[in-house]
PAMISE-377443 format. One line per field, with one value per residue: residue number from 1; chain; x, y, z of N, C-alpha, C in turn. Coordinates in pm, whole numbers, padded with zeros to 5 digits. Each point is the difference from the previous one (the first is absolute). Layout:
<rs>
num (NUM/...)
chaine (A/...)
n.east (X/...)
n.north (Y/...)
n.up (Z/...)
ca.east (X/...)
ca.north (Y/...)
ca.up (Z/...)
c.east (X/...)
c.north (Y/...)
c.up (Z/...)
</rs>
This chain:
<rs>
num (1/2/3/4/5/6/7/8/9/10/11/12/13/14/15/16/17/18/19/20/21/22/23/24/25/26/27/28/29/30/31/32/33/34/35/36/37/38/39/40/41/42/43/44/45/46/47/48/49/50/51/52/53/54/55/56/57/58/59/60/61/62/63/64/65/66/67/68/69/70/71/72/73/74/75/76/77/78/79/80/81/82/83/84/85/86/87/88/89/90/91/92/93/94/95/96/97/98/99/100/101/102/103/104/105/106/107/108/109/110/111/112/113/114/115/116/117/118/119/120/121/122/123/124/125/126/127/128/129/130/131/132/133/134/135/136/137/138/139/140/141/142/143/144/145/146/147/148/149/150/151/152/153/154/155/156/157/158/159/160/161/162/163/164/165/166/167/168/169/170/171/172/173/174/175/176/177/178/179/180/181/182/183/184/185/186/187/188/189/190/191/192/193/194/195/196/197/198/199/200/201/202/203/204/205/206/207/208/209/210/211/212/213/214/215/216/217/218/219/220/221/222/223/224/225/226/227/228/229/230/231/232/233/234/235/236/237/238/239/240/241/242/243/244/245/246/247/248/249/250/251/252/253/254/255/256/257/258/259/260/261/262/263/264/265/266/267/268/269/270/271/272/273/274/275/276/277/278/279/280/281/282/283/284/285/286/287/288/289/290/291/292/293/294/295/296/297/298/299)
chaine (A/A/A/A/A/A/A/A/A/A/A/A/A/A/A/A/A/A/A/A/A/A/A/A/A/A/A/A/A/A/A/A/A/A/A/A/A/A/A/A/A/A/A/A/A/A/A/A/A/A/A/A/A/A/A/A/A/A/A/A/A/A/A/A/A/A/A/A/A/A/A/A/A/A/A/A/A/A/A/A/A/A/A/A/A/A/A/A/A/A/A/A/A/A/A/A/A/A/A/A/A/A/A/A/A/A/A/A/A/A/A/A/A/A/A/A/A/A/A/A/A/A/A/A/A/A/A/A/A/A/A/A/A/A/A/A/A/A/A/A/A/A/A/A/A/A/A/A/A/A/A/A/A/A/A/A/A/A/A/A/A/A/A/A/A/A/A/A/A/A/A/A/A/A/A/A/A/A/A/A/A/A/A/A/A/A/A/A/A/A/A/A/A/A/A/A/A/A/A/A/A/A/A/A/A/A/A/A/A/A/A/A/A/A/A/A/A/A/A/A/A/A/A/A/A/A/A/A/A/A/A/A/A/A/A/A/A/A/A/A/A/A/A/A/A/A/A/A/A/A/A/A/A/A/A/A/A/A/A/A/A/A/A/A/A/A/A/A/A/A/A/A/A/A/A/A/A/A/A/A/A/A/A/A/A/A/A/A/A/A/A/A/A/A/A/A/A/A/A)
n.east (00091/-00138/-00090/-00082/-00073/-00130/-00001/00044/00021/-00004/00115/00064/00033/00082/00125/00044/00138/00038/00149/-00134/-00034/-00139/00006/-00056/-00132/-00021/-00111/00032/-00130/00059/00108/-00040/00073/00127/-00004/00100/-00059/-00021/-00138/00011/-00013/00097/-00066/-00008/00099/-00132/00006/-00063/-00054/00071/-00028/00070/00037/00028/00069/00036/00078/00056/00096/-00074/00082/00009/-00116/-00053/00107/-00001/-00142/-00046/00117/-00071/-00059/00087/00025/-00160/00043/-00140/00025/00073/-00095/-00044/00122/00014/-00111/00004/00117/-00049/-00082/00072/00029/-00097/-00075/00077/00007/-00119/00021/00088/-00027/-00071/-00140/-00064/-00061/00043/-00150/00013/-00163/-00032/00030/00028/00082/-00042/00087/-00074/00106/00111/-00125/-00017/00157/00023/-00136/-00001/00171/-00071/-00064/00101/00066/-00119/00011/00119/-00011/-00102/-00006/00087/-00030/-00076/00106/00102/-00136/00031/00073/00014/00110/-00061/00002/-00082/-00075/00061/-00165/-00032/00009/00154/00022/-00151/-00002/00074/-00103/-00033/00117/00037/-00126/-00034/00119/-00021/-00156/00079/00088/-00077/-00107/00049/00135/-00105/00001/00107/00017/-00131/00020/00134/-00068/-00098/00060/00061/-00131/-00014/00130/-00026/-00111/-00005/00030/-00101/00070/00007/00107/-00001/-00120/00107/00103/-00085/-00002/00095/-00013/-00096/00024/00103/-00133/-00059/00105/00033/-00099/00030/00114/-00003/-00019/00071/-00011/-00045/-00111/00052/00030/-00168/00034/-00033/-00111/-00004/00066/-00054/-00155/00065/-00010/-00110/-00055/00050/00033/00012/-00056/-00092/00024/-00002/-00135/-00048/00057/-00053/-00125/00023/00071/-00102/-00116/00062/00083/-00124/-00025/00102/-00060/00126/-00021/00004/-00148/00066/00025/-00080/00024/00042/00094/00051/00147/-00033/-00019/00123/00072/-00121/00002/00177/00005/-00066/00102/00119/-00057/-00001/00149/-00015/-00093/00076/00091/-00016/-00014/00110/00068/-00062/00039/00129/00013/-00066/00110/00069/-00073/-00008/00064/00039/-00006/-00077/00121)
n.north (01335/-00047/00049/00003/-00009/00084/-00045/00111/-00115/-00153/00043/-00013/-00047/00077/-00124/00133/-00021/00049/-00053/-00027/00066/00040/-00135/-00042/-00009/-00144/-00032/-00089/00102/00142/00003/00037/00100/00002/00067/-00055/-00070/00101/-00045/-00052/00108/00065/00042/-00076/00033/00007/-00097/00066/-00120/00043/00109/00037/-00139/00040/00022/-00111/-00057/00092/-00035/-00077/00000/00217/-00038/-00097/00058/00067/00082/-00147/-00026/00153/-00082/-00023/00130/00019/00022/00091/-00045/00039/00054/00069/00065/-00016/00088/00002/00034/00012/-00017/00018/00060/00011/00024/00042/00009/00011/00081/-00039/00048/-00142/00031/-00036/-00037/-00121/00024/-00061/-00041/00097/00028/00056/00033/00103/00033/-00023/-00031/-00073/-00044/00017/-00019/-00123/-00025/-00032/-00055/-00085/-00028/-00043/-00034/-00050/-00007/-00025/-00111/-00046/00028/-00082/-00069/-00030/-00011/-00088/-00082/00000/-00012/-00122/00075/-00019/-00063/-00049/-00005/-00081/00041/-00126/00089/-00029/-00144/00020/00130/-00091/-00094/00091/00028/-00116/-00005/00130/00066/-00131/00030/00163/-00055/-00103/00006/00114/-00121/-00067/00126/00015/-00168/00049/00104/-00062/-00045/00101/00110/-00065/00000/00145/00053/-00066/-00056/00115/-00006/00051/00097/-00068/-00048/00044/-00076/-00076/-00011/-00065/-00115/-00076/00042/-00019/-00074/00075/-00029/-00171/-00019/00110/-00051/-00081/00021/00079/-00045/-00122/00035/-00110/00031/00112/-00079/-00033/00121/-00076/00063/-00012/-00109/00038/00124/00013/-00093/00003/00094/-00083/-00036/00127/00135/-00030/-00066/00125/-00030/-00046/00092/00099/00000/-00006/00064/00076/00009/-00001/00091/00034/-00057/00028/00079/-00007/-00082/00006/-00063/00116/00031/-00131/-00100/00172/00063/00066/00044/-00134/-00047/00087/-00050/-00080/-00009/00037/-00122/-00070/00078/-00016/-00189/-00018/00040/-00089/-00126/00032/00009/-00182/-00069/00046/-00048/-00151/-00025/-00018/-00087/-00073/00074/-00043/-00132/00025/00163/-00121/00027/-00106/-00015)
n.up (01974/00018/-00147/00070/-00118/-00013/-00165/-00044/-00062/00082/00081/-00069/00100/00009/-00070/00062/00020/00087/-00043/-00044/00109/-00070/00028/-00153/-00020/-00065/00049/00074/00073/-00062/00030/00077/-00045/00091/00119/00054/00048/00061/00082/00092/00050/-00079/-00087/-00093/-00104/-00077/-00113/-00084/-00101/-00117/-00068/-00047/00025/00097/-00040/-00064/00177/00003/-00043/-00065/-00121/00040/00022/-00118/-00100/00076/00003/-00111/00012/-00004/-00030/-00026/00022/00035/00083/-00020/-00092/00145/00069/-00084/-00049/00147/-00025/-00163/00077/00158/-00109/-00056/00116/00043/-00083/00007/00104/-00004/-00067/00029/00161/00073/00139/-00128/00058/00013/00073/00113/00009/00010/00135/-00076/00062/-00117/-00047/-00095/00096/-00119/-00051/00077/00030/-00139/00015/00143/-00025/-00094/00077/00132/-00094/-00062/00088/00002/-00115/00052/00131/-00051/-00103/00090/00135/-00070/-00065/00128/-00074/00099/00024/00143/00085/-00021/00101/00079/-00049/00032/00132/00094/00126/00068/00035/00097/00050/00017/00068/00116/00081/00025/00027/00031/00008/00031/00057/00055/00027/00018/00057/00094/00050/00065/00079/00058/-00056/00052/00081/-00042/-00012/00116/00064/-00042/00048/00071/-00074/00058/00124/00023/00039/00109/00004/-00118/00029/00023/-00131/-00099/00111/00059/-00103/00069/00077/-00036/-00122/00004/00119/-00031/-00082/00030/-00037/-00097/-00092/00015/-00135/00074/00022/-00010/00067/00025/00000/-00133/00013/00122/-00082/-00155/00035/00157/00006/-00038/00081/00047/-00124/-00044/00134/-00065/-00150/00020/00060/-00105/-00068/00079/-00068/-00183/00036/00100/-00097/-00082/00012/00044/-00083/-00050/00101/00080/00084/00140/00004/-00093/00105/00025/-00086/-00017/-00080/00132/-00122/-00045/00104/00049/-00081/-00003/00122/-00006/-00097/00151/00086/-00070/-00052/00107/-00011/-00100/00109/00093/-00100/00012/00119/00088/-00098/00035/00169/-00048/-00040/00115/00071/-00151/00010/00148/-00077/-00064/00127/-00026/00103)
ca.east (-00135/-00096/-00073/-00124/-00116/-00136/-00009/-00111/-00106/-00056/-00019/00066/00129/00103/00104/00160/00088/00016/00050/-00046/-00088/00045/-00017/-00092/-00009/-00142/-00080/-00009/-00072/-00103/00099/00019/00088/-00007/00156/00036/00056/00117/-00008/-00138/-00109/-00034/-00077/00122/-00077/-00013/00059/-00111/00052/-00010/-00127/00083/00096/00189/00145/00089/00098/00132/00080/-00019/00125/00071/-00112/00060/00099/00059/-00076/00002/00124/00022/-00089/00088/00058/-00032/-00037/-00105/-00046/00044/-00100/-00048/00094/00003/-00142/00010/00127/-00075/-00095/00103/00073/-00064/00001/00164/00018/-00097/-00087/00008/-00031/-00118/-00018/-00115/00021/-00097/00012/-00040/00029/-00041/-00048/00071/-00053/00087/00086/00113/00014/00067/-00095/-00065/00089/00003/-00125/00011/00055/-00010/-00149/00027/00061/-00060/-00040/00087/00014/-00098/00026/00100/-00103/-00131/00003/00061/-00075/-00087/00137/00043/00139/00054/-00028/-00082/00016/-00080/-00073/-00042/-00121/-00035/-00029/-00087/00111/00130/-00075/-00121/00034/00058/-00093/-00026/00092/-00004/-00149/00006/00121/-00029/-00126/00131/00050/-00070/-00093/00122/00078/-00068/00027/00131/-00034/-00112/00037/00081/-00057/-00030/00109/00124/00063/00092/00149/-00016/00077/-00121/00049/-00073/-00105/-00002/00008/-00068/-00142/00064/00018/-00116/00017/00052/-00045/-00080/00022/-00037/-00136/-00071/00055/-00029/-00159/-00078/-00134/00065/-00093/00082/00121/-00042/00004/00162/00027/00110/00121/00056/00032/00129/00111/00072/00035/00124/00031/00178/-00001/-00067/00116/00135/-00076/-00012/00140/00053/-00113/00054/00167/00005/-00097/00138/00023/-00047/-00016/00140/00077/-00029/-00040/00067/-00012/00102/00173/00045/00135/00055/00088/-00073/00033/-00083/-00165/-00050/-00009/-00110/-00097/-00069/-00079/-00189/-00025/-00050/-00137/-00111/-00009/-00014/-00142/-00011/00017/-00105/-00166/00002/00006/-00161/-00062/00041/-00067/-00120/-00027/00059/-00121/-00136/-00073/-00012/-00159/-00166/-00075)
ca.north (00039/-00047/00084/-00071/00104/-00104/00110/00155/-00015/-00058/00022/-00155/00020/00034/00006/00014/00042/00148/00034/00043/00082/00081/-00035/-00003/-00172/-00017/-00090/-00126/-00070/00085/00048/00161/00058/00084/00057/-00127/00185/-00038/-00042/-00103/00077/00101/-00003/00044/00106/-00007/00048/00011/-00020/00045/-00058/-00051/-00045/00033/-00057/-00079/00079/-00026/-00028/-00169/-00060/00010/-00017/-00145/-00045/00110/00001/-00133/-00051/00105/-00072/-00091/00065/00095/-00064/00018/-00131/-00137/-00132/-00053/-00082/-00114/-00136/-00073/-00116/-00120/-00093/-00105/-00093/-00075/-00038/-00049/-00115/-00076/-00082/-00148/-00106/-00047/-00061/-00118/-00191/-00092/-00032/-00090/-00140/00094/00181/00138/00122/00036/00092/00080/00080/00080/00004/00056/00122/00095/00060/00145/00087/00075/00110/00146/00064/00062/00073/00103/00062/00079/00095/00097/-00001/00079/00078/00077/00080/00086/00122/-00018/-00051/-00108/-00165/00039/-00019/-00099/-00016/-00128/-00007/-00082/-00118/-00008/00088/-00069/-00098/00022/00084/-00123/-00103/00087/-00055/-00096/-00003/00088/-00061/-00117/00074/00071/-00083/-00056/00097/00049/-00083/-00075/00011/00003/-00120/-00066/00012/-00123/-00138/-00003/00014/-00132/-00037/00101/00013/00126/-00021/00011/00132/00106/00030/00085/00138/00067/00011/00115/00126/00071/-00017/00095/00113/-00028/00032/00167/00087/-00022/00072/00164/00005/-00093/-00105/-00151/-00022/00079/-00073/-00049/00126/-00009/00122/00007/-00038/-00046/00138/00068/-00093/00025/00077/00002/-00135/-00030/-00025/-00105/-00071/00008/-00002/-00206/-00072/-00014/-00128/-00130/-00029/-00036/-00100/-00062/-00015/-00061/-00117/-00082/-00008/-00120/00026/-00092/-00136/-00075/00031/-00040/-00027/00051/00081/00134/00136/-00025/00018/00140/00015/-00028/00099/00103/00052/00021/00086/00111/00011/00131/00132/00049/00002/00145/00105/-00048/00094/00134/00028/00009/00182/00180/-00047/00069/00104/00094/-00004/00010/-00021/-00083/-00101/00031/00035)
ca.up (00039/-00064/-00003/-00021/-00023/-00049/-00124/-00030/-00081/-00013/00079/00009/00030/-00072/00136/-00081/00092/00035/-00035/-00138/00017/-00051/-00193/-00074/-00007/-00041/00032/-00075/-00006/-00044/-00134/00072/00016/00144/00037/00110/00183/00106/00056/-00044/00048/-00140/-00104/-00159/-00113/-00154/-00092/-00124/-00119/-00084/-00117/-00095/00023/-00084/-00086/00044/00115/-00060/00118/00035/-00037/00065/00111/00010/00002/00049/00144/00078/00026/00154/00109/00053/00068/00063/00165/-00026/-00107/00059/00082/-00150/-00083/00110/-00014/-00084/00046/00096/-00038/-00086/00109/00084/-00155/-00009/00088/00033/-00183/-00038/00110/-00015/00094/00045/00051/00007/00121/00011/-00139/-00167/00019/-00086/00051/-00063/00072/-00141/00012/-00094/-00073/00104/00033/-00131/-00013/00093/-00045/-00144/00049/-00002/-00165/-00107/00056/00028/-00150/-00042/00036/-00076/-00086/00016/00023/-00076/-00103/00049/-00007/00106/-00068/00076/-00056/00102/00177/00024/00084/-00064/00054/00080/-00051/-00121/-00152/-00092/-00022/-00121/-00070/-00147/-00072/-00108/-00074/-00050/-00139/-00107/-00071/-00087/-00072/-00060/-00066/-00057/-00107/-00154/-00055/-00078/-00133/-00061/00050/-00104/-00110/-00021/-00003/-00145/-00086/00001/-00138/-00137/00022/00088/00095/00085/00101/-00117/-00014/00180/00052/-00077/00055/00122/-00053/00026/00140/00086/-00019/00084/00136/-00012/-00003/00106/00143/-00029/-00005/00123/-00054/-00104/-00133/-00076/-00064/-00128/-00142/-00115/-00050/00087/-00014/-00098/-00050/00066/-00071/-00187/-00019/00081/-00028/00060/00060/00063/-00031/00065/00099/00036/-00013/00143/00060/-00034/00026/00186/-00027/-00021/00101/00096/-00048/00033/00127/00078/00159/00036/-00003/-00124/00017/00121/-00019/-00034/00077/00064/-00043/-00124/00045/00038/-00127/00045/00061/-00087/-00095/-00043/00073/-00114/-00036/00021/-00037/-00140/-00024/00105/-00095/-00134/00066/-00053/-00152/-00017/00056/-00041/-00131/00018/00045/-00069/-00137/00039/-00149/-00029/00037/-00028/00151)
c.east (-00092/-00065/-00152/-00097/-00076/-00013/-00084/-00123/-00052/00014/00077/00111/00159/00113/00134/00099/00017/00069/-00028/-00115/00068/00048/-00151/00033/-00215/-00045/-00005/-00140/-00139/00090/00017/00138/-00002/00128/-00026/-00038/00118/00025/-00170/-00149/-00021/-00073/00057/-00081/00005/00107/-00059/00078/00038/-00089/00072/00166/00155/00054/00083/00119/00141/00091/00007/00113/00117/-00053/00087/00123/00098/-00044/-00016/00112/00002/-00118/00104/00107/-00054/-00025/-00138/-00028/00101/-00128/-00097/00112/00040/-00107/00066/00107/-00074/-00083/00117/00084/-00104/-00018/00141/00015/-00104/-00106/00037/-00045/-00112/00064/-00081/00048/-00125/00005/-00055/-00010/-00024/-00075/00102/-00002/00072/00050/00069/00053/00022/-00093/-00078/00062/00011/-00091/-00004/00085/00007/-00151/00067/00093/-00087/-00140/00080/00028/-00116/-00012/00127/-00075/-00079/00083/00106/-00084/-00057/00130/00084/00136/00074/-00028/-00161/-00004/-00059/-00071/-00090/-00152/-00030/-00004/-00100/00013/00102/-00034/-00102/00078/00104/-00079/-00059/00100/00078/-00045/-00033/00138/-00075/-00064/00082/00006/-00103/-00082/00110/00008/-00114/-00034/00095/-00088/-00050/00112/00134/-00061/-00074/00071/00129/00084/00076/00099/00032/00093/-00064/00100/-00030/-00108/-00052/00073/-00081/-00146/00062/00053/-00116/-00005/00020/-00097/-00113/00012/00042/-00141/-00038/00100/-00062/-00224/-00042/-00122/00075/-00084/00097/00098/-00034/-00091/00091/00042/00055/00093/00060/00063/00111/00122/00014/-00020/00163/00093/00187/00015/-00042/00103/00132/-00058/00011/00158/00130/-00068/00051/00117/-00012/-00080/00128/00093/-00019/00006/00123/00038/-00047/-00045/00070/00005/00070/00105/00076/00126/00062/00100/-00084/-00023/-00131/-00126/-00011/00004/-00099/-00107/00016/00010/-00142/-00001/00022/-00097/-00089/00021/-00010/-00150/-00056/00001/-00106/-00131/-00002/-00038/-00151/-00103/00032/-00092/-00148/00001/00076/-00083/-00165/-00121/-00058/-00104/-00093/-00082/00050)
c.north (-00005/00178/-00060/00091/-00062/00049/00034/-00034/-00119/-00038/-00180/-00011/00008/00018/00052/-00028/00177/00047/00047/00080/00162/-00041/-00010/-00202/-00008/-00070/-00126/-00075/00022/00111/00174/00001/00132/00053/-00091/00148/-00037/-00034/-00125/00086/00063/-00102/-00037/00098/-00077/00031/00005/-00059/00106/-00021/-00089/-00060/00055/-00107/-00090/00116/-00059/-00113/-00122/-00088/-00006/-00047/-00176/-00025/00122/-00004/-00094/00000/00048/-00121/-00113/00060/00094/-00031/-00035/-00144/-00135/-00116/-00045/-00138/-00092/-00097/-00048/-00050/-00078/-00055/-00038/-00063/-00125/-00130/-00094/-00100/-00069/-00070/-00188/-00084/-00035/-00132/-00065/-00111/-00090/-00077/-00184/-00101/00090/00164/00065/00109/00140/00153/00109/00186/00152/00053/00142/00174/00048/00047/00161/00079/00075/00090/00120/00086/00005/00107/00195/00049/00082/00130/00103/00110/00135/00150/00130/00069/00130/00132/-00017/-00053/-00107/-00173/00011/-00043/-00162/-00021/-00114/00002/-00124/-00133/-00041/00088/-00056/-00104/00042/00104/-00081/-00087/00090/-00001/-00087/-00006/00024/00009/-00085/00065/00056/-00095/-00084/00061/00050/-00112/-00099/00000/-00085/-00179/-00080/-00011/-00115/-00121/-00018/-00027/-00095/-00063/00071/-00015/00153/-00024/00046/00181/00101/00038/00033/00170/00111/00059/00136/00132/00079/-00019/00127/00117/-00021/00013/00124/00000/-00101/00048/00129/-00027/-00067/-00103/-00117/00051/00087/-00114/-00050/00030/00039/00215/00081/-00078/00041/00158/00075/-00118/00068/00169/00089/-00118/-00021/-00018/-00166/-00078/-00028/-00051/-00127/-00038/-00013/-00116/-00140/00005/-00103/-00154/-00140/-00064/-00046/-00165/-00065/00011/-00140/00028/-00121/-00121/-00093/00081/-00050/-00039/00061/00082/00104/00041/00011/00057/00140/00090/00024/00079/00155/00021/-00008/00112/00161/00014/00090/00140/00022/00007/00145/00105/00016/00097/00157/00038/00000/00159/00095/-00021/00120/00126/00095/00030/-00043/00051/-00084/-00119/00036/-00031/00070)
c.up (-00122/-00010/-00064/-00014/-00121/-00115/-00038/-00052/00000/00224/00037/00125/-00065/00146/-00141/00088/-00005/-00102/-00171/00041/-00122/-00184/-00001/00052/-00023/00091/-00064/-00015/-00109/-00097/00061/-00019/00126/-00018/00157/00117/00085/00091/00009/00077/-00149/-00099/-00081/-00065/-00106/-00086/-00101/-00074/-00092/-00138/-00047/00016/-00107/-00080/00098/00071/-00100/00099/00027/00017/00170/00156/00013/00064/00052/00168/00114/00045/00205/00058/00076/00094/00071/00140/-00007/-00016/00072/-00005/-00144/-00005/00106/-00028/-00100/-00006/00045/-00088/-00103/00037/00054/-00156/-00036/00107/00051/-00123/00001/00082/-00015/00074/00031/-00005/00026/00144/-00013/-00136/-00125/00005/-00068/00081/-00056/00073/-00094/00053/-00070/-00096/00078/00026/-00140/-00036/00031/-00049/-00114/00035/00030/-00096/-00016/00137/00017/-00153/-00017/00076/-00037/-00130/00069/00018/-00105/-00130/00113/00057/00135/-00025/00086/-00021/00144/00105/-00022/00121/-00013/00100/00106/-00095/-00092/-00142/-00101/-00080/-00141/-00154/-00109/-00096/-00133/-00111/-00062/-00055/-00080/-00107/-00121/-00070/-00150/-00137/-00096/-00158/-00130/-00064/-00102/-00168/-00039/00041/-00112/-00141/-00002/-00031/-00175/-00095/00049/-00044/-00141/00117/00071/00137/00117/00085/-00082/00059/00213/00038/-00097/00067/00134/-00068/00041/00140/00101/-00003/00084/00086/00026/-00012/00143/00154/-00012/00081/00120/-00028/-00081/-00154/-00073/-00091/-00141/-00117/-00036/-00014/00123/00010/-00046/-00063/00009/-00104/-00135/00018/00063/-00001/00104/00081/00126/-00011/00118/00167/-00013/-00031/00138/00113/-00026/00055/00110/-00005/-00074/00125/00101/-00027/00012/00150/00079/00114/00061/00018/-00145/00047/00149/00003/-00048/00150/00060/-00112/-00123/00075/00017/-00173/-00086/00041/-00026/-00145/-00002/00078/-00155/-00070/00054/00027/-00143/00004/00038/-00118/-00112/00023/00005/-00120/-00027/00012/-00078/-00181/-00003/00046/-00079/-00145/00041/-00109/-00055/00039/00040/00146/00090)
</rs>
């Protein structure tokens, strides 16, 4: 069951599932902090900022690599962790097909199927990463509801994410871009300077899952402040990122394991199927980043 109510303070619509009625969560549209109600007729209540922001939440280390692990075994978190099977599944066996053809003396008629389902399917990951993200900086210990909002919902909610994926990439990687095409000729190693640029990435897609503003992404002093003032932690945030971001890269899909044995292909699928429980942990890690050194930033 859906709890639907309008916030305190800018009067936006706000949908929780029931079952977090009664935590603290913000407005994504205007930054209000509430208490959720309990039903969708109640009000929320305010939560006043404090003057003055606290001290970094203890506990981070045991939050990563301890806490994460109960999202893979909680009944709760079946239909989360079913979606991001079903889109790596669908990704896995349908990524290689392509059905265009040529009609008559020279019509093309293209069909790229596989082009099409991997699109969607990586929309909806980085759709469900980000909502991981939002909702865990917002103290929610489950994996969140997938609510995509109906066909047209599913539709806009990949194309955003897709965009904002790029956007992302485009904006970390472009330093490391200029600085190859400058530096070429010294012999600069180009993978150096991609994960030099994606060392800031994870921080970009938190201020924009947390905030909701693309423009956020591109102020170095919300990147850059929480990073060096929380260096380890973070560290340890893109280093669960690079693992999955890796990884991810050597897996196969099936259109290169046709001629292979059943046993190789199911081999396979689930190693892109653990990939994304490490991405699942990665993102967590992101959220809890922010919600253990929220201190630390300047929005």
């Amino acid at each position: 069951m859906t709890i639907r109510f309008n916030c305190p303070s800018c009067n936006a619509l706000i949908a929780f599932a029931d079952k977090h009625s009664g935590k603290a969560a913000r407005c994504t549209t205007c930054g209000q902090r509430f208490i959720i109600p309990l039903k969708s007729s109640e009000s929320p209540k305010k939560v006043e900022p404090p003057e003055e922001k606290a001290g970094p939440l203890p506990g981070f280390y045991r939050a990563v690599f301890v806490d994460s692990w109960r999202l893979f075994v909680r009944p709760q978190n079946a239909t989360g962790l079913v979606f991001a099977a079903a889109a790596v599944c669908f990704k896995f066996f349908t990524g290689h097909t392509d059905y265009s053809c040529t009609i008559g003396t020279g019509f093309r008629f293209q069909a790229p199927t596989g082009l099409v389902v991997t699109l969607a399917a990586w929309g909806c990951l980085f759709w469900y990463y980000m909502e991981i993200i939002h909702s865990t900086a917002l103290d929610v210990e489950e994996l969140p509801e997938v609510l995509m909002g109906g066909f047209f919902g599913f539709i806009w909610n990949v194309m955003v994410s897709l965009f904002v994926f790029a956007i992302a990439l485009v904006f970390v990687l472009l330093p490391g871009i200029v600085c190859f095409a400058i530096s070429k000729k010294a012999g600069v190693a180009w993978h150096v300077l991609v994960y030099a640029g994606l060392f800031v990435f994870p921080m970009a897609i938190l201020t924009f899952s947390v905030g909701r503003d693309i423009g956020m992404v591109f102020r170095p002093d919300y990147l850059l402040k929480p990073i060096a003032k929380a260096f380890g932690p973070y560290l340890v945030a893109f280093g669960l990122f690079a693992l999955a971001w890796e990884l991810q890269l050597r897996t196969s899909g099936y259109g290169q394991l046709m001629d292979k044995a059943n046993s190789i292909v199911a081999l396979h699928l689930l190693a892109n199927l653990a990939v994304q429980g490490i991405a699942i942990i990665a993102m967590r890690s992101i959220g809890l980043f922010y919600r253990h050194y929220s201190c630390h930033f300047a929005w």
